[in-house]
C-alpha positions as CSV (number, residue, x, y, z in Angstrom):
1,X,146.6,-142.3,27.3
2,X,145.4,-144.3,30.2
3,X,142.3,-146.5,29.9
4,X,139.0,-146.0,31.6
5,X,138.8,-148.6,34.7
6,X,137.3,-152.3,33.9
7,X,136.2,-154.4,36.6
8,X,136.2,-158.1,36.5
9,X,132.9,-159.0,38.9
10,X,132.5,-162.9,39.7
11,X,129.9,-164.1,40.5
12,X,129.5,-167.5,42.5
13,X,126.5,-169.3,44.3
14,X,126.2,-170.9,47.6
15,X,123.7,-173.3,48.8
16,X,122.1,-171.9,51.8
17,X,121.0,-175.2,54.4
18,X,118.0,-175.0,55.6
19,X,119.1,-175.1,58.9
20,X,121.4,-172.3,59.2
21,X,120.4,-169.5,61.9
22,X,121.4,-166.7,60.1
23,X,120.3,-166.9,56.6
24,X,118.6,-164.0,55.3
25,X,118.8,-164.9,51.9
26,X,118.5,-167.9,50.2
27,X,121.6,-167.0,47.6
28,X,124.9,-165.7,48.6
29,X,126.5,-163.3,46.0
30,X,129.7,-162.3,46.1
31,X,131.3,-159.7,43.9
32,X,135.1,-159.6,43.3
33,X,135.9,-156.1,41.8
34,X,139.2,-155.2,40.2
35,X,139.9,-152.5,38.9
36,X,143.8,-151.7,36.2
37,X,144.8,-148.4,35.4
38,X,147.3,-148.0,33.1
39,X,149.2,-147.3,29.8
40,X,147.6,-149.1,26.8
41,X,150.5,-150.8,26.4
42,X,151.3,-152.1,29.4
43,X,147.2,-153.5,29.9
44,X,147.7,-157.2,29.1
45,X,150.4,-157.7,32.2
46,X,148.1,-155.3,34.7
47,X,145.6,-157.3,33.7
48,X,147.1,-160.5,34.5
49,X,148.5,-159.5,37.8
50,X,144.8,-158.4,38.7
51,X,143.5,-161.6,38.5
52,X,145.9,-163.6,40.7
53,X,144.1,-162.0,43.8
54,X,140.8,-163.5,42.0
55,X,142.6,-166.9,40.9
56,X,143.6,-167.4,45.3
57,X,139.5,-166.8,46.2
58,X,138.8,-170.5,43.7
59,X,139.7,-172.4,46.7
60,X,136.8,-171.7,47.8
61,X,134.9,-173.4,45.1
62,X,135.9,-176.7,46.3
63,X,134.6,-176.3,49.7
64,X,131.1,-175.4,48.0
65,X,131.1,-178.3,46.2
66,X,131.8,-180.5,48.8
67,X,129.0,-178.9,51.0
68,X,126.5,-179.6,48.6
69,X,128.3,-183.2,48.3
70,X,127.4,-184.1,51.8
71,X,124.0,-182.6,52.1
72,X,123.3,-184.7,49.1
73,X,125.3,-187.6,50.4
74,X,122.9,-190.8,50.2
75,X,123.2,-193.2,53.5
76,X,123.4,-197.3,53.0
77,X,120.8,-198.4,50.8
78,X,119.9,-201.8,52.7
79,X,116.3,-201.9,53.2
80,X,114.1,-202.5,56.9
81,X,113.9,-205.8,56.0
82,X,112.5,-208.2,58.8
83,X,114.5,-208.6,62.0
84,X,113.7,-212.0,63.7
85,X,114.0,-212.4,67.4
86,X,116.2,-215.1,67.8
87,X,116.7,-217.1,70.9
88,X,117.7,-221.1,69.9
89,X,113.7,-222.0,70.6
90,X,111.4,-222.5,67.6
91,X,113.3,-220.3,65.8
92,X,112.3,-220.7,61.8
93,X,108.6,-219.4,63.4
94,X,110.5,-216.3,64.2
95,X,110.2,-215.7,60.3
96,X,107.6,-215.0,58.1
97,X,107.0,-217.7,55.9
98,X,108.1,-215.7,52.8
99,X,111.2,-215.8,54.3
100,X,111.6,-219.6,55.0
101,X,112.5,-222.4,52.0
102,X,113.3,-226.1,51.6
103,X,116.6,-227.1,51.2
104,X,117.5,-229.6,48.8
105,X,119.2,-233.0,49.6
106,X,117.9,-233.2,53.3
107,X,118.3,-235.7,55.1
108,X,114.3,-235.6,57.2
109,X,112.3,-232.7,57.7
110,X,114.8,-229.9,57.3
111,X,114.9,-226.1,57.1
112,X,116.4,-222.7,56.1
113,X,115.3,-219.1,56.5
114,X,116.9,-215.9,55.5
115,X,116.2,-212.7,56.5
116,X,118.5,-209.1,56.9
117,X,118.0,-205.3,58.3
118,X,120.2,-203.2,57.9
119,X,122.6,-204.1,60.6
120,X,123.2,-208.2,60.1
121,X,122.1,-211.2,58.1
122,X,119.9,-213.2,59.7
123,X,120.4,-217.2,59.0
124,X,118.1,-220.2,60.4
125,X,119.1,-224.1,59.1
126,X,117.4,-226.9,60.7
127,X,119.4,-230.2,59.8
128,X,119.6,-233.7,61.2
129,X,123.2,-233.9,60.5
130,X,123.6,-231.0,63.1
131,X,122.9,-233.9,66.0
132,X,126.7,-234.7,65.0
133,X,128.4,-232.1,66.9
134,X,130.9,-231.4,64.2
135,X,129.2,-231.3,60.9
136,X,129.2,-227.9,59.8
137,X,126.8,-225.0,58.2
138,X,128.9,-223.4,55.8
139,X,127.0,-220.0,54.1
140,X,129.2,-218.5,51.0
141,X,128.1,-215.1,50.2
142,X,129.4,-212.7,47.1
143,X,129.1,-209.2,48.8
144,X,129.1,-206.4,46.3
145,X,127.9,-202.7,45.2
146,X,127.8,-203.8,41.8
147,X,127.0,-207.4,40.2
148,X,130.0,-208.3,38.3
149,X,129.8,-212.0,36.0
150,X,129.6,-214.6,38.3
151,X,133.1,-216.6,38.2
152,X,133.1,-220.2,39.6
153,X,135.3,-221.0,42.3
154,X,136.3,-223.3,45.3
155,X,135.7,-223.2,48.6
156,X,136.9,-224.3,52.3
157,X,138.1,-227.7,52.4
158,X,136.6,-229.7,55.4
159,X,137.4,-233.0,56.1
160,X,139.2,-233.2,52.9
161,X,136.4,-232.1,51.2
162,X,136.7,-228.7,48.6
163,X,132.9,-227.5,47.1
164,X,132.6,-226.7,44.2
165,X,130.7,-222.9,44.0
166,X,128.9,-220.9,41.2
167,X,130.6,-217.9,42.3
168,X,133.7,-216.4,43.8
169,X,132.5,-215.6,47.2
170,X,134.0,-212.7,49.1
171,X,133.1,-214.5,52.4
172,X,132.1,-217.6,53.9
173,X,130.1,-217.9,57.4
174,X,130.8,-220.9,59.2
175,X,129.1,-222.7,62.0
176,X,128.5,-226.2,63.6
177,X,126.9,-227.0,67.1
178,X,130.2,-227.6,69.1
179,X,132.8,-224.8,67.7
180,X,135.6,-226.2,69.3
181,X,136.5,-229.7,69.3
182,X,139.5,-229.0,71.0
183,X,142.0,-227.2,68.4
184,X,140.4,-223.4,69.2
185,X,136.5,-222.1,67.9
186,X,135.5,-222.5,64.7
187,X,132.4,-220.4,64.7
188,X,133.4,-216.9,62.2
189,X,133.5,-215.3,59.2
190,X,136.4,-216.4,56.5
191,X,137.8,-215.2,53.9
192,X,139.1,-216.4,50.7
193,X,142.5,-214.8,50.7
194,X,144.7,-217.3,52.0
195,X,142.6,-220.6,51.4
196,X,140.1,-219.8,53.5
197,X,141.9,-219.6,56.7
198,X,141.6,-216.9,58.6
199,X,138.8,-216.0,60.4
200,X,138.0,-212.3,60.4
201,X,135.3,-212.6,63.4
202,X,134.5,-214.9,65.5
203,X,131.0,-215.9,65.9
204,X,130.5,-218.0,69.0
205,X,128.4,-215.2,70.4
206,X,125.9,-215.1,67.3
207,X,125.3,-218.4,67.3
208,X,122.3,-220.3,69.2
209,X,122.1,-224.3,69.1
210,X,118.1,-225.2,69.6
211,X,117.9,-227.8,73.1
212,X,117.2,-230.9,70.3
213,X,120.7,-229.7,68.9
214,X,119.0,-229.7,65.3
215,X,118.4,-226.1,64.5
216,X,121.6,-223.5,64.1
217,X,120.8,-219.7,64.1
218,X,123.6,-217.0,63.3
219,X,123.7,-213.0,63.3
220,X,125.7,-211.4,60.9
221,X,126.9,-207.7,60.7
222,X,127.1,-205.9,57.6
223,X,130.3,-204.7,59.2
224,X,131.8,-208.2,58.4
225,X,130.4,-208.7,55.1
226,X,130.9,-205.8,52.8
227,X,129.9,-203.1,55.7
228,X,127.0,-201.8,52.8
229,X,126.5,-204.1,49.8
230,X,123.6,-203.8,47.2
231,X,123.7,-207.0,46.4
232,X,124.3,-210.7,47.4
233,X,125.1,-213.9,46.2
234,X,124.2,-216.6,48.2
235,X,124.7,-220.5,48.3
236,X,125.1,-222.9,51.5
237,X,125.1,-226.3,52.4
238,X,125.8,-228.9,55.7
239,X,129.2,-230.5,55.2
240,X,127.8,-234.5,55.9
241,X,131.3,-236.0,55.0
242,X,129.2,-239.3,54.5
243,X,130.3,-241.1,50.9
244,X,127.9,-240.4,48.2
245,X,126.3,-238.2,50.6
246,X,129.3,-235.5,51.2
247,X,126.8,-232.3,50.9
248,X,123.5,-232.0,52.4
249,X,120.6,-229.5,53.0
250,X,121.6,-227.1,49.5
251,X,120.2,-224.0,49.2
252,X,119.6,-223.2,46.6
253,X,117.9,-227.1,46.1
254,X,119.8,-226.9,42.7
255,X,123.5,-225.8,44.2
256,X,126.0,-229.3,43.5
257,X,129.1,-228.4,45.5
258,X,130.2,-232.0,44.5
259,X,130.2,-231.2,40.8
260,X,132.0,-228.0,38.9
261,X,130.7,-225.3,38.5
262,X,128.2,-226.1,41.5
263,X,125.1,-225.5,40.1
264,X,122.7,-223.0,40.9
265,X,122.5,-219.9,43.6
266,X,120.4,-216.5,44.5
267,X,121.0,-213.0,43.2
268,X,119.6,-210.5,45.9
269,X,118.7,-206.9,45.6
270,X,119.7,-206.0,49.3
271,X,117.5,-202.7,48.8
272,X,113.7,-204.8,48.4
273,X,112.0,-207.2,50.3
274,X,113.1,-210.4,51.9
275,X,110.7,-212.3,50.5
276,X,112.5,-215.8,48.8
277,X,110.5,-214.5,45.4
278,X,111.7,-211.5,45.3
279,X,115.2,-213.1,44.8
280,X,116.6,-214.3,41.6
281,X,117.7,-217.9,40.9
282,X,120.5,-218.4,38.8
């Protein structure tokens, strides 16, 4: 005896955008009907071969899922921030005050400020050792989605000097008042890799020397330094190369790149304020 019919019906939901022009409903239903006639005893194997036809139509599941994905997508998290103008005149007054902080170990009445949209890192550093042309500002950052334990590490040697650092820094900004002293710029972004060697964009173009030759300004992309991060770690310092004096203007004051495991540095939330209390100091 042959069975009555028995339809399968599926039932699957779309989300409708808001945009679409032809929407008339907000939920698109789609039945899949089919339908086996047959002997009794042959009802388990019709039954299979009617759902392959219903098995082909789940590739379209994916392709709902990943519409909703990217409607839901969330963009870079990096807040507004404060952009400075930046021109090499008076340029720590292009920040808000919450932005600007005393360096430790200076060596007269020296400078930092910090500051970020997000499209760069913005970095002021006024420093008397910046009237020698080839001192350097080095700026080691830890760019990362997620804050991981901080692991002590080394940094670039300069003048056969190595820092000692808190953490392991993904990259290192460095910048002095003359780039090139004659062996090719210096002026970039390094990274760890290979010693700190390479430089994975130059920075000549980003960085403004005040007329006194005592204040050093540099523009960062996000492009260079994690393209997105949530968060930063951040410790910098002048290379002085002057005995008992190797490392000057720290920032954090409590950072000792002379002595393991060099000392303190800030823990920032890349999605709040700017504001030097908003960081955390570690």
């Amino acid at each position: 005896m042959r069975g009555a019919p028995r339809c399968n019906v599926f039932v699957a939901t779309q989300r409708i955008p808001l945009t679409a022009q032809c929407a008339t409903l907000p939920i698109a239903t789609l039945f899949v009907c089919s339908c086996a006639m047959g002997a009794s005893s042959s009802g388990t194997h019709d039954d299979a071969a009617s759902h392959e036809p219903d098995a082909a139509r789940a590739v379209d599941a994916p392709a709902h899922v990943t519409l909703d994905a990217a409607l839901d997508a969330p963009g870079c998290a990096i807040s507004d921030g404060f952009t400075p103008t930046l021109d090499g005149t008076d340029d720590l007054a292009a920040y808000p005050a919450a932005q600007q902080l005393a360096p430790g170990a200076m060596l007269g009445s020296d400078a930092a400020a910090v500051s970020w949209d997000p499209t760069n890192l913005y970095l002021t550093v006024t420093s008397q050792a910046f009237t020698n042309a080839y001192e350097p500002l080095h700026i080691y950052l830890e760019a990362t989605p997620v804050l991981e334990t901080a692991a002590p590490a080394t940094g670039k040697e300069y003048s056969g000097l190595t820092p000692q650092l808190p953490f392991g820094p993904t990259q290192l900004v460095a910048v002095r008042r003359v780039s090139d002293s004659g062996s090719g710029a210096y002026d970039g972004v390094f990274v760890p890799s290979d010693g700190w060697t390479t430089r994975t964009l130059a920075l000549e173009s980003a960085t403004l020397v005040s007329a006194d030759q005592k204040t050093i300004s540099v523009t960062v992309p996000w492009t260079a330094i994690g393209n997105c991060p949530r968060f930063l770690r951040l410790a910098l310092h002048v290379v002085h190369g002057v005995s008992a004096n190797e490392w000057k203007d720290l920032v954090p004051s409590t950072h000792t790149p002379w002595q393991s495991p060099g000392g303190g540095y800030y823990e920032i939330d890349l999605t709040g304020a700017p504001a030097v209390t908003s960081w955390s100091l570690r």
